[in-house]
C-alpha positions as CSV (number, residue, x, y, z in Angstrom):
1,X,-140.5,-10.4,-53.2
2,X,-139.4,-9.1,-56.4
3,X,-137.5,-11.2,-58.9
4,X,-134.6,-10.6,-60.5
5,X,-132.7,-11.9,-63.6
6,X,-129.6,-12.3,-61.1
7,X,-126.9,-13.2,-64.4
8,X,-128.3,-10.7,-66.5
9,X,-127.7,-8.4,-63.6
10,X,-124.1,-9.5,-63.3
11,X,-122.9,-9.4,-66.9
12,X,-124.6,-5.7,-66.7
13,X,-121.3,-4.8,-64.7
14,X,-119.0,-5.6,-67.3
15,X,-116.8,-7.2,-64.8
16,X,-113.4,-8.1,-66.8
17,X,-112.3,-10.7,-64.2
18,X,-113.0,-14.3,-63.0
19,X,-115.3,-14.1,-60.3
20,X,-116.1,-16.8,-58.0
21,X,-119.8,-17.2,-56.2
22,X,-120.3,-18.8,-52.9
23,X,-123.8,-19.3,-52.2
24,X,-125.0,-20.8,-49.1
25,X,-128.1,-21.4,-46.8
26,X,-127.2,-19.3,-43.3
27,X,-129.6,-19.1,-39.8
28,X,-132.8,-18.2,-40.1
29,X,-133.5,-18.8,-43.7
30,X,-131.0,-16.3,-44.6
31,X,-128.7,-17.1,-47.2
32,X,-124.9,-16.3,-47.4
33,X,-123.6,-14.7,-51.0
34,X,-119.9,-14.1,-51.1
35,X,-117.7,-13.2,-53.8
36,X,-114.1,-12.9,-54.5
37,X,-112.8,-11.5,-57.8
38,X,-109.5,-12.6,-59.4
39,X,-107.6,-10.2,-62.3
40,X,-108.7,-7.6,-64.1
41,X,-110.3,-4.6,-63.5
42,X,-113.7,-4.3,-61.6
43,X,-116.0,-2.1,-60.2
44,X,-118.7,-3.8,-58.3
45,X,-120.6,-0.5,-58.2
46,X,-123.3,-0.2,-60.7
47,X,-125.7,2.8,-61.0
């Protein structure tokens, strides 16, 4: 599996809100990311 630098990943979006992470451990060894983004603009697309 490659690794990542997951927060240098995120502040790459110049997101302008708060955003809150849930991470948690799901079935299967699968794991469950959610997030939910409050004020501001975003665009969770990056290129």
């Amino acid at each position: 599996m490659e690794t990542t630098n997951f927060f240098s990943s995120v502040a790459a979006l110049k997101i302008t809100s708060d955003l809150q992470l849930t991470i948690r451990k799901g079935a299967e060894n699968n794991w469950i990311v959610s997030v939910i983004s409050q004020g501001g603009a975003s665009a969770f697309l990056s290129p």
